[in-house]
VEXMAR-681811 format. One record per residue: x, y, z of N, C-alpha, C in turn; residue in three letters. Coordinates in Angstrom, 2 decimals. Example, Ala and Ser with C-alpha at 12.3 -4.5 7.8 and 13.67 -1.06 7.14 Angstrom:
<torlums>
<torlum><n_X>13.19</n_X><n_Y>-5.69</n_Y><n_Z>7.80</n_Z><ca_X>12.30</ca_X><ca_Y>-4.50</ca_Y><ca_Z>7.80</ca_Z><c_X>13.20</c_X><c_Y>-3.30</c_Y><c_Z>7.80</c_Z><code>ALA</code></torlum>
<torlum><n_X>12.85</n_X><n_Y>-2.25</n_Y><n_Z>7.08</n_Z><ca_X>13.67</ca_X><ca_Y>-1.06</ca_Y><ca_Z>7.14</ca_Z><c_X>12.90</c_X><c_Y>0.03</c_Y><c_Z>7.87</c_Z><code>SER</code></torlum>
</torlums>
This chain:
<torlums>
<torlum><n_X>0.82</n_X><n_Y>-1.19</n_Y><n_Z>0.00</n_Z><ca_X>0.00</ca_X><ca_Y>0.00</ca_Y><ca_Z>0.00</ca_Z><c_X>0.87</c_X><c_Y>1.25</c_Y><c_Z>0.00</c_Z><code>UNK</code></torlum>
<torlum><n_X>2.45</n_X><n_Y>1.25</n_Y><n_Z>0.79</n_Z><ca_X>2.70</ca_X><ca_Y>2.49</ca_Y><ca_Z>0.94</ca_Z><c_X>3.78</c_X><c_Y>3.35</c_Y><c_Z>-0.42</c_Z><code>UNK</code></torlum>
<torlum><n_X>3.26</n_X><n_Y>1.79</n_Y><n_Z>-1.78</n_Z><ca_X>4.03</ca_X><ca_Y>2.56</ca_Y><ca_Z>-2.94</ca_Z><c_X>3.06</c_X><c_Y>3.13</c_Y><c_Z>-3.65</c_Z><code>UNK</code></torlum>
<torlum><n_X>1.54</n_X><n_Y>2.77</n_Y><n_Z>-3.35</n_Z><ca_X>0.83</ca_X><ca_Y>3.87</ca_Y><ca_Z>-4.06</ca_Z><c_X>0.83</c_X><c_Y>5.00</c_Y><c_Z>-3.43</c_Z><code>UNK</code></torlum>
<torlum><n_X>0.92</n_X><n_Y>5.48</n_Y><n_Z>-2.28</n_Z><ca_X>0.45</ca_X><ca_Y>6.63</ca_Y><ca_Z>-1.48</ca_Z><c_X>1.34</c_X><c_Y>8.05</c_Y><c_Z>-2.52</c_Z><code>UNK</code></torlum>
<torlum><n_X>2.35</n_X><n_Y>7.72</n_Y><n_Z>-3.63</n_Z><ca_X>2.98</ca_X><ca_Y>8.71</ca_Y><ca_Z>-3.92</ca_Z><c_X>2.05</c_X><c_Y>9.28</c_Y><c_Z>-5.23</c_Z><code>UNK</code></torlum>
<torlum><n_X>1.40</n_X><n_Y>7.71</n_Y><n_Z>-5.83</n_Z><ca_X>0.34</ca_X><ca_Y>8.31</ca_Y><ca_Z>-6.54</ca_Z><c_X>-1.17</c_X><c_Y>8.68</c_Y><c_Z>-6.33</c_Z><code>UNK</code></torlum>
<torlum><n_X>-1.57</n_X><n_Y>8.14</n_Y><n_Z>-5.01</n_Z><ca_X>-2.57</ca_X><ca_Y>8.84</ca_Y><ca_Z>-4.01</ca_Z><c_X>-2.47</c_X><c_Y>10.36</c_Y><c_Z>-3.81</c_Z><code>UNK</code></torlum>
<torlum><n_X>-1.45</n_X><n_Y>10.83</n_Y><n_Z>-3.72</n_Z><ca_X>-0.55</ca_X><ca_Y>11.99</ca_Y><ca_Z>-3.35</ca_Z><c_X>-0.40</c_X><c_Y>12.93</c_Y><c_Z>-4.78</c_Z><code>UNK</code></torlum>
<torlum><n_X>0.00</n_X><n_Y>12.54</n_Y><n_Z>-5.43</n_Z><ca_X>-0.73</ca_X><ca_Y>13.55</ca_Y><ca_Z>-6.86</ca_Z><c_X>-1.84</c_X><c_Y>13.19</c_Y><c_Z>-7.62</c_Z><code>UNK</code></torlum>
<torlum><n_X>-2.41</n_X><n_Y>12.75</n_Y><n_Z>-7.47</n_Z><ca_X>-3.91</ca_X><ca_Y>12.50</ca_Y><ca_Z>-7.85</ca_Z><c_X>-4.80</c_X><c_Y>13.58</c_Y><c_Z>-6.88</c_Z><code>UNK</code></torlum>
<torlum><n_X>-4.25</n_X><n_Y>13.37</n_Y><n_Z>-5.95</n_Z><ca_X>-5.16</ca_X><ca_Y>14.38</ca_Y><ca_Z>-4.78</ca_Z><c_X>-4.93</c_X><c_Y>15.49</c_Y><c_Z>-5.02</c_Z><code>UNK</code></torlum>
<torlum><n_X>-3.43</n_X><n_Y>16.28</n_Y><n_Z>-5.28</n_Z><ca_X>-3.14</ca_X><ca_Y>17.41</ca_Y><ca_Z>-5.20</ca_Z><c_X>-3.59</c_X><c_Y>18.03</c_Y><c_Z>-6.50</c_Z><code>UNK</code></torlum>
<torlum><n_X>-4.45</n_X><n_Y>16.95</n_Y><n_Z>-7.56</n_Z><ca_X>-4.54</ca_X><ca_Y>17.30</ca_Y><ca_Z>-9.25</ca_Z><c_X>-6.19</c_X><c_Y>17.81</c_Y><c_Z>-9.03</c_Z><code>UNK</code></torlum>
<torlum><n_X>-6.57</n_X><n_Y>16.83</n_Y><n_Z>-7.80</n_Z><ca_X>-8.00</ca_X><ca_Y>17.22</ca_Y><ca_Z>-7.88</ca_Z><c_X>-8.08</c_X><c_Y>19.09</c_Y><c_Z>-6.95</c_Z><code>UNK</code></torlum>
<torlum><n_X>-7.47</n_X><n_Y>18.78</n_Y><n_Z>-6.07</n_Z><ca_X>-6.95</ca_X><ca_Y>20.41</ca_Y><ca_Z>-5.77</ca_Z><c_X>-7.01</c_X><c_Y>21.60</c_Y><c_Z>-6.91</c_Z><code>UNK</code></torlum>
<torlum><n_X>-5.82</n_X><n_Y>21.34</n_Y><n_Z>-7.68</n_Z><ca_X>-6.21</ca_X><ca_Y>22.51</ca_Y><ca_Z>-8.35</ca_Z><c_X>-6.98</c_X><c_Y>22.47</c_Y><c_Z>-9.26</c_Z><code>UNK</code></torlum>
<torlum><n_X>-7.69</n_X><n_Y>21.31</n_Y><n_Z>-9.75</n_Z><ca_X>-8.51</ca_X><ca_Y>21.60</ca_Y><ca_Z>-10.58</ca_Z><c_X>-9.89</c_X><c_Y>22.13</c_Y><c_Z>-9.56</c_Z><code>UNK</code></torlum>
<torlum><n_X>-9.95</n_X><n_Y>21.77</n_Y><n_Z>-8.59</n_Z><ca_X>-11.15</ca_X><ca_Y>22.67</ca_Y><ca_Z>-7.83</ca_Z><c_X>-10.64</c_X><c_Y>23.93</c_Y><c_Z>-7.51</c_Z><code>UNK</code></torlum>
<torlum><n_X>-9.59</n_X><n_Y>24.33</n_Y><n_Z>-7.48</n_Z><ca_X>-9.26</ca_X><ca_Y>25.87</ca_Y><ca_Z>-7.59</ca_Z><c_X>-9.78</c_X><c_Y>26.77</c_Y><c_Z>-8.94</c_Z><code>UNK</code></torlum>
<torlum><n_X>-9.28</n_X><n_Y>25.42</n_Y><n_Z>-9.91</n_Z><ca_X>-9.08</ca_X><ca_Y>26.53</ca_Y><ca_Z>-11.47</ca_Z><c_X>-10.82</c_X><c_Y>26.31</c_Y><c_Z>-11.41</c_Z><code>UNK</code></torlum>
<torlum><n_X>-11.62</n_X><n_Y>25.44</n_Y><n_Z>-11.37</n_Z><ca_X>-13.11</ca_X><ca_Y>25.58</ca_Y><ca_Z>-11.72</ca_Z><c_X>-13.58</c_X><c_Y>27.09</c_Y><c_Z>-10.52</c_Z><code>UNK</code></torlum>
<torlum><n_X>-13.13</n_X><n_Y>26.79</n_Y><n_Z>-8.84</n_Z><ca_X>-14.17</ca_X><ca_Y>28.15</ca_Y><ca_Z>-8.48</ca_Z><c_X>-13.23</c_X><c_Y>29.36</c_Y><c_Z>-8.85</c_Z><code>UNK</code></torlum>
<torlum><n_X>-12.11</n_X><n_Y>29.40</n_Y><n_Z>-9.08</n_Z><ca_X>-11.47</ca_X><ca_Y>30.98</ca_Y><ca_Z>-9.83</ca_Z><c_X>-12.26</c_X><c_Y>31.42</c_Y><c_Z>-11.02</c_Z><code>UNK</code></torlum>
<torlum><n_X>-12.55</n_X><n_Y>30.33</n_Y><n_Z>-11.92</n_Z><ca_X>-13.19</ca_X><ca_Y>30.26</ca_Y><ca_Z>-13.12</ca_Z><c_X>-14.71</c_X><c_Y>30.61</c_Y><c_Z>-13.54</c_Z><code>UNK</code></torlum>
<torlum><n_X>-15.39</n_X><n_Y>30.17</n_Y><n_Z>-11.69</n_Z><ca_X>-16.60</ca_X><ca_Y>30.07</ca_Y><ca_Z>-11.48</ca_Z><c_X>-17.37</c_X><c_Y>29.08</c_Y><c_Z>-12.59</c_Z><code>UNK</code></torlum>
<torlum><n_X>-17.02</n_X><n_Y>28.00</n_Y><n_Z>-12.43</n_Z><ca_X>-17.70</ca_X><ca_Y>27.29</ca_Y><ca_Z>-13.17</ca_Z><c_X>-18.54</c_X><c_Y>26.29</c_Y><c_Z>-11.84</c_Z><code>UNK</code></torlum>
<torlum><n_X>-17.99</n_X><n_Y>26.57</n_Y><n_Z>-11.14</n_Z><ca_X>-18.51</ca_X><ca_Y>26.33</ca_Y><ca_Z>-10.01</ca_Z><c_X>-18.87</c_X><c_Y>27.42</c_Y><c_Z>-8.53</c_Z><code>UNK</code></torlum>
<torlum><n_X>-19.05</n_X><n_Y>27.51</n_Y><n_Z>-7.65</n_Z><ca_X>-19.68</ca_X><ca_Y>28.76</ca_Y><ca_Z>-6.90</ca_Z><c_X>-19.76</c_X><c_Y>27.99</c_Y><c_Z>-5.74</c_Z><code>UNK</code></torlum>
<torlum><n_X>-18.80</n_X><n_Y>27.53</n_Y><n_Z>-4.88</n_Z><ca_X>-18.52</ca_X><ca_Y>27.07</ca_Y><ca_Z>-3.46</ca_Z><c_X>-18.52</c_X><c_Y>28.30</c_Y><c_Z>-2.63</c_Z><code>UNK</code></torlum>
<torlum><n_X>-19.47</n_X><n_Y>28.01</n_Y><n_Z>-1.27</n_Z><ca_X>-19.13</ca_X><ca_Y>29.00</ca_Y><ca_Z>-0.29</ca_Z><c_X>-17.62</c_X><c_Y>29.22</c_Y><c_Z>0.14</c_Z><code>UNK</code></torlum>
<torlum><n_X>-16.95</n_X><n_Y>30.46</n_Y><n_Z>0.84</n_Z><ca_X>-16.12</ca_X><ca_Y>30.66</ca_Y><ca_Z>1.52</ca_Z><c_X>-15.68</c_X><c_Y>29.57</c_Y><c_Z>2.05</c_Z><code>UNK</code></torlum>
<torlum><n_X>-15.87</n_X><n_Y>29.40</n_Y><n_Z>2.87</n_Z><ca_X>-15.68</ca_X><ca_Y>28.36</ca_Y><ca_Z>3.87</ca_Z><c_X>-15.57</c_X><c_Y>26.60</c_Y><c_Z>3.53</c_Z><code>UNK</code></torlum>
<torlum><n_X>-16.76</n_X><n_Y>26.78</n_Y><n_Z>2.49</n_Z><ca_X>-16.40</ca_X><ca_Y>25.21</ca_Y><ca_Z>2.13</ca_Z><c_X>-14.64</c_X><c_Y>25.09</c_Y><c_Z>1.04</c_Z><code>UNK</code></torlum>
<torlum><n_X>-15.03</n_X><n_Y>26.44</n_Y><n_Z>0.38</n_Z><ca_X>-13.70</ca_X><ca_Y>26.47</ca_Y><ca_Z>-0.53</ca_Z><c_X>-11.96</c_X><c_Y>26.16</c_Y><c_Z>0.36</c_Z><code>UNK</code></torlum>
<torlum><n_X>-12.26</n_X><n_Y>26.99</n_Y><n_Z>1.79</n_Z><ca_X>-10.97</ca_X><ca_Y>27.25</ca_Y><ca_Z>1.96</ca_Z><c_X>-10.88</c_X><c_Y>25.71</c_Y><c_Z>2.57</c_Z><code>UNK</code></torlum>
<torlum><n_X>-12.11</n_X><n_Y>25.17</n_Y><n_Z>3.46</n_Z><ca_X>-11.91</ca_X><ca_Y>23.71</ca_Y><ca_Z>3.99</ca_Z><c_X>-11.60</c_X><c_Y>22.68</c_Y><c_Z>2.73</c_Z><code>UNK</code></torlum>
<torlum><n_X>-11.52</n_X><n_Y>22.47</n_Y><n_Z>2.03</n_Z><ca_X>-11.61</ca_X><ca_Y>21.93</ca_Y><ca_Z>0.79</ca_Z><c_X>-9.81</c_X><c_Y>22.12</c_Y><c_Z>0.21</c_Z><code>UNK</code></torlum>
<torlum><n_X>-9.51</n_X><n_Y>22.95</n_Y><n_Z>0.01</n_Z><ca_X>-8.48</ca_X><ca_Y>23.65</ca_Y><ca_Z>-0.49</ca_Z><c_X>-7.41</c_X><c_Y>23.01</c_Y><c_Z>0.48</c_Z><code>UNK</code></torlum>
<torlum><n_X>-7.48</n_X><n_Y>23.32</n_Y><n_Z>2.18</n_Z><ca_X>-6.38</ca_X><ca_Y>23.48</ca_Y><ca_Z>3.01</ca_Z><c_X>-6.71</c_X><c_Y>21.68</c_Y><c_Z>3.37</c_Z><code>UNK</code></torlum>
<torlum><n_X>-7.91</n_X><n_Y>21.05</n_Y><n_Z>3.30</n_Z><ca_X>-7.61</ca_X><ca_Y>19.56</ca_Y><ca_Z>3.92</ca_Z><c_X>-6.92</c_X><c_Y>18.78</c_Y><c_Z>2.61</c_Z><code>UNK</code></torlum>
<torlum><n_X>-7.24</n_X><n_Y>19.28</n_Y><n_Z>1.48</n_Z><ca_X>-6.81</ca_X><ca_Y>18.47</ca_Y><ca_Z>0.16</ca_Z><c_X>-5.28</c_X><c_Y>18.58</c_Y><c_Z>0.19</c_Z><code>UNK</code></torlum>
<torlum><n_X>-4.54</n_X><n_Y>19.94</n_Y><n_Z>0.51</n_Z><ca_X>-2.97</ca_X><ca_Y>20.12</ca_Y><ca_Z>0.68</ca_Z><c_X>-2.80</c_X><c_Y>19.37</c_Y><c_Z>1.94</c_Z><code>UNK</code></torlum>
<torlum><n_X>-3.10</n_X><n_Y>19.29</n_Y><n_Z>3.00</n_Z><ca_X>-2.68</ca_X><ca_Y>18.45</ca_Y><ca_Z>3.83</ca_Z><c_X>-2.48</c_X><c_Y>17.36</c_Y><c_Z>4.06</c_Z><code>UNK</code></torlum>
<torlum><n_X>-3.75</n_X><n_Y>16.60</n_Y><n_Z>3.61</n_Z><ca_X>-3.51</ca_X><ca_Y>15.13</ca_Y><ca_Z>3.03</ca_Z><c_X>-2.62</c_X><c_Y>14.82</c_Y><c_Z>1.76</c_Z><code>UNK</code></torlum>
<torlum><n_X>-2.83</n_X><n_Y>15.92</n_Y><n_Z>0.70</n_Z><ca_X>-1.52</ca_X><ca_Y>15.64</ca_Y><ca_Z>-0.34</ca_Z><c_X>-0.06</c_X><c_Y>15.36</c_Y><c_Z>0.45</c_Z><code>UNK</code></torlum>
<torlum><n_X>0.51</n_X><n_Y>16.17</n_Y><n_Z>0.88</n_Z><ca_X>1.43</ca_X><ca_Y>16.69</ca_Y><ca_Z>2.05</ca_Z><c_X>1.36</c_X><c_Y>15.30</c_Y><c_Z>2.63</c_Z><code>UNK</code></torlum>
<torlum><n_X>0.35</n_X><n_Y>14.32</n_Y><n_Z>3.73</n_Z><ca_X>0.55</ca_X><ca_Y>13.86</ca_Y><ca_Z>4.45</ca_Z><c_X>1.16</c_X><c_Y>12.13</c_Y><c_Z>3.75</c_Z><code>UNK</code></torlum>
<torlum><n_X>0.16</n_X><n_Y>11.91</n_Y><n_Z>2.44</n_Z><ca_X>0.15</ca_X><ca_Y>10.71</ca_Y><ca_Z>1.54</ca_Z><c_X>1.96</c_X><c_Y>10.91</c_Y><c_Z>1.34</c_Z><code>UNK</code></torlum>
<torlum><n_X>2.44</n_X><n_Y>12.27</n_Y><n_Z>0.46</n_Z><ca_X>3.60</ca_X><ca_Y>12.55</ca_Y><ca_Z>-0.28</ca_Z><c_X>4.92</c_X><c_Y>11.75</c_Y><c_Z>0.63</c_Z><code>UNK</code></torlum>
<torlum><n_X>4.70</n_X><n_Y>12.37</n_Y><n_Z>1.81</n_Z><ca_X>5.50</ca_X><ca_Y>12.10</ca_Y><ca_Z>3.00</ca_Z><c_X>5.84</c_X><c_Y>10.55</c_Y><c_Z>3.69</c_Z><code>UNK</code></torlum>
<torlum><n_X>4.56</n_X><n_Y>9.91</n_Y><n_Z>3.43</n_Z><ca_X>4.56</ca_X><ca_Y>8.66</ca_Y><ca_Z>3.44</ca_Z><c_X>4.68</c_X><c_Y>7.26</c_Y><c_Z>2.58</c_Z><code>UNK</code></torlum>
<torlum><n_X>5.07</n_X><n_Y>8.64</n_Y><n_Z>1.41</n_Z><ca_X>5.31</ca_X><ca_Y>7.19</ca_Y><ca_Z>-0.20</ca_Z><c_X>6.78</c_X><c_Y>6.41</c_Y><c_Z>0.24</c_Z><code>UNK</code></torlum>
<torlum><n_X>7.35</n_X><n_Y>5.78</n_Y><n_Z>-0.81</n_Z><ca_X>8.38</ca_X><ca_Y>5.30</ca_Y><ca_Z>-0.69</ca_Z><c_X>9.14</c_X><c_Y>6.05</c_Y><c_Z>-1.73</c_Z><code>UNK</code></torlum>
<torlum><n_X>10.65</n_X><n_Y>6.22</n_Y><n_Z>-1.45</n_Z><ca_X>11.03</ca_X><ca_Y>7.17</ca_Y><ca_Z>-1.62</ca_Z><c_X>11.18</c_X><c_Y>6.60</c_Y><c_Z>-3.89</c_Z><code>UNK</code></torlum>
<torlum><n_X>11.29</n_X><n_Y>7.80</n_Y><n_Z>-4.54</n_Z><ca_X>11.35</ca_X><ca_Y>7.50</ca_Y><ca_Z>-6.36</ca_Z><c_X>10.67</c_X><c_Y>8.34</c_Y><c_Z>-6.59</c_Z><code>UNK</code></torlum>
<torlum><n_X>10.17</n_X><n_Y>8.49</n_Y><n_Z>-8.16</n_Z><ca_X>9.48</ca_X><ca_Y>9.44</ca_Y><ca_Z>-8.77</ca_Z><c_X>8.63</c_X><c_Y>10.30</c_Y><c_Z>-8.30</c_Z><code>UNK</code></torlum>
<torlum><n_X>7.65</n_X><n_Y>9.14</n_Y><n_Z>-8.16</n_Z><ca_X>6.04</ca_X><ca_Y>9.96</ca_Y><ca_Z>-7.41</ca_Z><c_X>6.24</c_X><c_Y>10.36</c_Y><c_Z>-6.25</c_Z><code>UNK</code></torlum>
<torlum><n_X>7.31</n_X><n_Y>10.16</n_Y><n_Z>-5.36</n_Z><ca_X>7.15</ca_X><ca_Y>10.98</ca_Y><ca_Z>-3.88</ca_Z><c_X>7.63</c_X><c_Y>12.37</c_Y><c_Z>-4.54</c_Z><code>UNK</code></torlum>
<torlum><n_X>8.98</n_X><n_Y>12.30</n_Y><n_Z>-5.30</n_Z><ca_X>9.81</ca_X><ca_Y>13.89</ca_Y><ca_Z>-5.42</ca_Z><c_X>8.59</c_X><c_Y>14.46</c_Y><c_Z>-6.07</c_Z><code>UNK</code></torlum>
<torlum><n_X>8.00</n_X><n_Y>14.16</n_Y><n_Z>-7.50</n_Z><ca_X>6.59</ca_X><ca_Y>14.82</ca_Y><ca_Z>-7.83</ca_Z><c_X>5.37</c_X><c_Y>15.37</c_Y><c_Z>-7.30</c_Z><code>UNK</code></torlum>
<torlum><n_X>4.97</n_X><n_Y>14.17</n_Y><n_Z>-6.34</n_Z><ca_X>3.58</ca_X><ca_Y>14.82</ca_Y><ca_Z>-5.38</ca_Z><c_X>4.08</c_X><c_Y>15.78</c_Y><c_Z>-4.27</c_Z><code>UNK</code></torlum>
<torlum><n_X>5.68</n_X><n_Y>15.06</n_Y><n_Z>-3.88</n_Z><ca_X>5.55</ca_X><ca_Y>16.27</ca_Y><ca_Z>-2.24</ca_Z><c_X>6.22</c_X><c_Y>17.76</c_Y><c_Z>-2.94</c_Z><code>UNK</code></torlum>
<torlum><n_X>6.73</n_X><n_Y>17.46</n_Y><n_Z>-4.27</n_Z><ca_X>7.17</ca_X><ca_Y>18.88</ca_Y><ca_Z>-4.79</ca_Z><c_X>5.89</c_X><c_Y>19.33</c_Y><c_Z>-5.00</c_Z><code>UNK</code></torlum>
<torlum><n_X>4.87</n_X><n_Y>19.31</n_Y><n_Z>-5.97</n_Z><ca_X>3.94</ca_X><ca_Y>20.00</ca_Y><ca_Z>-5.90</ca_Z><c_X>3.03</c_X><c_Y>19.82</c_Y><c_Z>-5.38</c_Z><code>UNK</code></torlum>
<torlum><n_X>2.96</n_X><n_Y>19.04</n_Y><n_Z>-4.21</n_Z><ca_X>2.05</ca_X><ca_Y>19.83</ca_Y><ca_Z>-2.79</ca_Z><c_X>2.02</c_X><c_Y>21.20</c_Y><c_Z>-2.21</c_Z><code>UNK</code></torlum>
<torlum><n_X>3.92</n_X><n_Y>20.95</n_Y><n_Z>-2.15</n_Z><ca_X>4.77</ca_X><ca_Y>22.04</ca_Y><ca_Z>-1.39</ca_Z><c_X>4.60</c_X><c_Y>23.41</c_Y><c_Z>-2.06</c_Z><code>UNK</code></torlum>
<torlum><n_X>4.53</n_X><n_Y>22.88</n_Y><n_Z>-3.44</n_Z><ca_X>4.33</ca_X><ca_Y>24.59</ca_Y><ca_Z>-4.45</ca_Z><c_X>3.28</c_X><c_Y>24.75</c_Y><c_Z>-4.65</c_Z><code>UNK</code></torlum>
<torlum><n_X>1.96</n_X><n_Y>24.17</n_Y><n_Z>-4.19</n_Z><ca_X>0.53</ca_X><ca_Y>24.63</ca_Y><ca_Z>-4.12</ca_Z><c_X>0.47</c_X><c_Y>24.47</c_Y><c_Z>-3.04</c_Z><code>UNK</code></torlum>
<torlum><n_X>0.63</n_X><n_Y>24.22</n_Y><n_Z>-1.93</n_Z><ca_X>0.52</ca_X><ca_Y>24.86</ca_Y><ca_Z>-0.50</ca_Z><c_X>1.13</c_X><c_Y>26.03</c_Y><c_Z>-0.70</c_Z><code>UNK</code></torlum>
<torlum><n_X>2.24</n_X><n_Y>26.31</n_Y><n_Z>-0.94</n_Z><ca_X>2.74</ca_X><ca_Y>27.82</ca_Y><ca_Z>-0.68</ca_Z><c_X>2.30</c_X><c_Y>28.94</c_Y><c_Z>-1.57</c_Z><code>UNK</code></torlum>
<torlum><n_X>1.51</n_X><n_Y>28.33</n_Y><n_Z>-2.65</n_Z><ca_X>0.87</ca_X><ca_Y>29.44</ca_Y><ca_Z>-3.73</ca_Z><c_X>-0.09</c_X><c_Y>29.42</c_Y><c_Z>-2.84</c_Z><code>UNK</code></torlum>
<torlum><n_X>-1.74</n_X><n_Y>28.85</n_Y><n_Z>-2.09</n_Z><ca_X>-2.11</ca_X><ca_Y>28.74</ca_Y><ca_Z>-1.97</ca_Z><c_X>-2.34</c_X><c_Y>29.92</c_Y><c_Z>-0.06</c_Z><code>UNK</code></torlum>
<torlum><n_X>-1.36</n_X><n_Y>29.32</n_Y><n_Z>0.43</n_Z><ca_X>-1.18</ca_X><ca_Y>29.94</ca_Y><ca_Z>2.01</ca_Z><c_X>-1.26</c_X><c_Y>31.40</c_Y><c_Z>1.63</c_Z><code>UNK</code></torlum>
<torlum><n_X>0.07</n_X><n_Y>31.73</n_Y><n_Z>0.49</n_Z><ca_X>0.88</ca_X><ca_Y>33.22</ca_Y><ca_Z>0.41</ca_Z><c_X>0.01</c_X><c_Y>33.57</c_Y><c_Z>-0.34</c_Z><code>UNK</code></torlum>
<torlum><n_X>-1.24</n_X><n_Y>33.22</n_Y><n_Z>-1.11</n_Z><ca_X>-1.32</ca_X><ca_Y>33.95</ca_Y><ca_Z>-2.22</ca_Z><c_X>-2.54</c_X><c_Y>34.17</c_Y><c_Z>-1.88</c_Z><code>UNK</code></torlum>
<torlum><n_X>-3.74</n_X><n_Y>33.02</n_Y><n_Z>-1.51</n_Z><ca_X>-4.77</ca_X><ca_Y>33.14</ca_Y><ca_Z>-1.33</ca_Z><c_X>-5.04</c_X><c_Y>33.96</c_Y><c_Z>0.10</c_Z><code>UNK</code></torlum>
<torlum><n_X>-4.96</n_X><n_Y>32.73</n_Y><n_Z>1.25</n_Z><ca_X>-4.88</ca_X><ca_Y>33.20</ca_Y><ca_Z>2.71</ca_Z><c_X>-4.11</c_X><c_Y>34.55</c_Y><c_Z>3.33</c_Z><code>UNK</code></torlum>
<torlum><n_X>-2.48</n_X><n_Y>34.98</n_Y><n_Z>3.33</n_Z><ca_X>-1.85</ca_X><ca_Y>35.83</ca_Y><ca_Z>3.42</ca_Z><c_X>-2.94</c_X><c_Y>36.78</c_Y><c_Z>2.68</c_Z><code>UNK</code></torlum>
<torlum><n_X>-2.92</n_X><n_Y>37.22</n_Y><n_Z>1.62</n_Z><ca_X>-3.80</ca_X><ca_Y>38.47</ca_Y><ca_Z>0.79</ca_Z><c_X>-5.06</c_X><c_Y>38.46</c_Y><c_Z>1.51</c_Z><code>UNK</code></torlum>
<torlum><n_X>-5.62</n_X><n_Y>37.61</n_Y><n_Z>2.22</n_Z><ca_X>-7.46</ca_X><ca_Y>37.55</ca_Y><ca_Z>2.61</ca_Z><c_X>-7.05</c_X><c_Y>38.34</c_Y><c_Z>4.29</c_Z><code>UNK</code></torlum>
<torlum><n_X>-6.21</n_X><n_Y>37.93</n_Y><n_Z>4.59</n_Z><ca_X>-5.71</ca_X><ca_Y>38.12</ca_Y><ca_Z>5.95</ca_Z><c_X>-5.63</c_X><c_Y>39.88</c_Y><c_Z>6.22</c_Z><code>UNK</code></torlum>
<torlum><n_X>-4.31</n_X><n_Y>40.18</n_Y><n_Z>4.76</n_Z><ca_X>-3.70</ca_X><ca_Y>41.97</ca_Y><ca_Z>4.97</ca_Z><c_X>-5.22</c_X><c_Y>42.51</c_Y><c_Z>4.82</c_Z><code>UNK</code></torlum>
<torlum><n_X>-5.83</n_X><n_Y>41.99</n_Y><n_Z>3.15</n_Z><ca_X>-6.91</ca_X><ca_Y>42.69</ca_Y><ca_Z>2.97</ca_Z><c_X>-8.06</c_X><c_Y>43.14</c_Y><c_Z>3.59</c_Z><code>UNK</code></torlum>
<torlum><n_X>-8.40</n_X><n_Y>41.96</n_Y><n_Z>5.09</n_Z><ca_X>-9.56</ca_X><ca_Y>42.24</ca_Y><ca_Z>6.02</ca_Z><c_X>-9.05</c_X><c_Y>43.23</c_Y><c_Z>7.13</c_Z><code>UNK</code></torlum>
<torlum><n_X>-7.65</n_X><n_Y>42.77</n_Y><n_Z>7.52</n_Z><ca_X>-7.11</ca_X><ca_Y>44.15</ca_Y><ca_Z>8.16</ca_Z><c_X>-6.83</c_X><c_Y>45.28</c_Y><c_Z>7.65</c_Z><code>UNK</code></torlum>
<torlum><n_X>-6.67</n_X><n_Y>45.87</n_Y><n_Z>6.51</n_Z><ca_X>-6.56</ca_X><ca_Y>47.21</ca_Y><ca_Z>5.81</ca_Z><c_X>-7.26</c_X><c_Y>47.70</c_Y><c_Z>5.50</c_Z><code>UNK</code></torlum>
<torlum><n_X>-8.50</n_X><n_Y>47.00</n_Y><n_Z>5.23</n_Z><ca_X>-9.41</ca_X><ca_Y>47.79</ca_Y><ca_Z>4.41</ca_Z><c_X>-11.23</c_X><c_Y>47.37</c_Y><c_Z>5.34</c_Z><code>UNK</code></torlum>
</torlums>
């Protein structure tokens, strides 16, 4: 089981952004809240599967781009929602 977890691990993180690019896109229309729960449990479990593959291809692939859609995701989405409710 723990040599699929690397392709558990980008499969998950694929369905991620494609639920990003559909509600950016609005082809879909998720509340707040379900979006960001959705968004932050899907990187975490990507993250958690990635971490637990065996080490070859699909781990360096899924935990690399976990790591670069968690951090687009934290800095880009969350960070900006954060300054913007305090500034304005």
């Amino acid at each position: 089981m723990k040599k699929y977890f690397g392709v558990i691990s980008f499969t998950l993180i694929m369905l991620v952004i494609g639920f990003f690019g559909m509600a950016v896109t609005f082809i879909i229309n998720p509340g707040v809240s379900t979006f960001r729960l959705l968004m932050i449990t899907g990187i975490i479990l990507s993250l958690i599967f990635a971490g637990f593959s065996e080490k070859g291809y699909w781990k360096r692939v899924s935990l690399g781009l976990s790591i670069l859609v968690g951090l687009f995701y934290f800095i880009g989405i969350e960070a900006m929602r954060f300054l913007f409710q305090m500034f304005i």
